[in-house]
C-alpha positions, 0 to 999 in steps of 0.5 A: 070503409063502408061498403054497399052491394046491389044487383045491377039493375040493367046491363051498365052501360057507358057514354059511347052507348049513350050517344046512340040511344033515344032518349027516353031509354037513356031516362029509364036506364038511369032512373033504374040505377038511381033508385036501385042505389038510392034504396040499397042506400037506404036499406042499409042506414046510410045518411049523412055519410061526410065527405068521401071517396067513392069507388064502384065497381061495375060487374059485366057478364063477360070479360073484355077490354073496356076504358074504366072511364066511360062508365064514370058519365053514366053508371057512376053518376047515376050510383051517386045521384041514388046515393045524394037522393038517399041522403047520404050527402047534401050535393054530389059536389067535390065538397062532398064527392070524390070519385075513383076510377071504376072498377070492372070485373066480370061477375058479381054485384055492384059495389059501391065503398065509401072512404072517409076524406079528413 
């Protein structure tokens, strides 16, 4: 397993959110997490990684009830595009990708590990 960590760039946000924002600040959102993933990716070494599993996991200032699943449209994919876009694979297919269920907690950095698919 490989594992990367990174300081969340923005408070993350989930598709509810999302849908109330212009869009413009949705762009920008997204575009902080993606680079802020892509050269974390790129720090690291991390290209031509295979086929793999992902889990991230989402660190939150406090501790709430939220559904895991509504970061997946916004957090998750803005993590792997910075992770295709460092060229740790060549699309962000199911060839390629699978996602796990995020992780929240409260605290800490954003990690995304990566399991190896045979």
């Amino acid at each position: 397993m490989r594992e990367l960590q990174f300081a969340p760039p923005t408070r993350p946000w989930s598709t509810n959110d999302e849908r109330r924002w212009h869009w413009a600040r949705r762009a920008r959102t997204v575009k902080a997490w993606r680079e802020t993933a892509g050269w974390a990716a790129r720090a690291a070494g991390w290209r031509d990684v295979g086929p793999a599993e992902v889990r991230i996991t989402i660190p939150f200032s406090r501790n709430c009830r939220r559904d895991p699943m509504n970061y997946v449209g916004s957090v998750v994919k803005a993590t792997i595009d910075g992770l295709v876009d460092a060229g740790c694979w060549p699309d962000d297919t199911a060839e390629w990708v699978e996602i796990r269920q995020p992780l929240l907690v409260v605290g800490g950095p954003v990690i995304v590990a990566l399991m190896p698919r045979l």
